[in-house]
C-alpha positions, 0 to 999 in steps of 0.5 A: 500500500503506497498510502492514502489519497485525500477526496480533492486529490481523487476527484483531480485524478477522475476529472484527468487533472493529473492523467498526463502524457498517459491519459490515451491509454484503456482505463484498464491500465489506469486507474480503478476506483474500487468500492469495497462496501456490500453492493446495496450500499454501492447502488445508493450512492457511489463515487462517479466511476468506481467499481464495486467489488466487496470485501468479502469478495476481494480475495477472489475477485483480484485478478480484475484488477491486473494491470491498473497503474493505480488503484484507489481503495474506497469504504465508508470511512477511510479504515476498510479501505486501508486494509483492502489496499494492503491486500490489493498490494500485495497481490502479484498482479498489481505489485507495480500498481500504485496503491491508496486508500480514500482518506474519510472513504464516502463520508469525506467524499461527500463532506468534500469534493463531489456527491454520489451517484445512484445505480438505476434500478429497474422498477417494477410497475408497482414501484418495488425494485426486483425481488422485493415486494409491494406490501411493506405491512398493514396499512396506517389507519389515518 
């Protein structure tokens, strides 16, 4: 792990501030926002561009992210992060990769630089996303 990146530095990196001479190359070789949280928490509201991969998951998700020049570890508040940067770098496949966690995680990032963006979910007539149901319990009586 080479440390953590502060929301301000993240969002100049997303916005190609700091992408230089290599900024032609396939976002796979570039950077890669990883967040770390359970994917309903990543639908409601994410970083512009991030990728969910849960923890739990990391172990054997890993392998996506070979090749990525740097990689930038989110969670909620900065601490998961750290330790899934830790273990992204010191993974073979990215051991040339530049490896940070988000300083605060999505609360610092809110606080700062940018808001989040929803993953739109296909909603069924009666408004229920898929795999829930219309009947939330008896209805209130006034």
């Amino acid at each position: 792990m080479d440390g953590e990146i502060d929301p301000d530095g993240l969002a100049a990196l997303l916005d190609g501030a700091e992408a230089g001479p290599d900024a032609e190359r396939p976002a796979d070789d570039a950077l890669r926002v990883v967040d770390i949280r359970n994917r309903r928490a990543y639908d409601r509201g994410h970083i512009p561009g991030s990728e969910c991969i849960p923890f739990p998951e990391l172990t054997t998700r890993i392998t996506e992210l070979e090749g990525a020049d740097r990689v930038v570890t989110v969670c909620p508040h900065g601490i998961s992060s750290r330790q899934a940067a830790q273990l992204i770098g010191s993974y073979a496949g990215t051991q040339d990769a530049r490896v940070e966690s988000l300083h605060g995680g999505i609360e610092a990032w809110e606080r700062g630089p940018g808001a989040l963006v929803r993953t739109p979910t296909e909603e069924a007539d009666d408004g229920t996303a898929p795999g829930e149901t219309a009947d939330e319990g008896p209805e209130a009586p006034f």
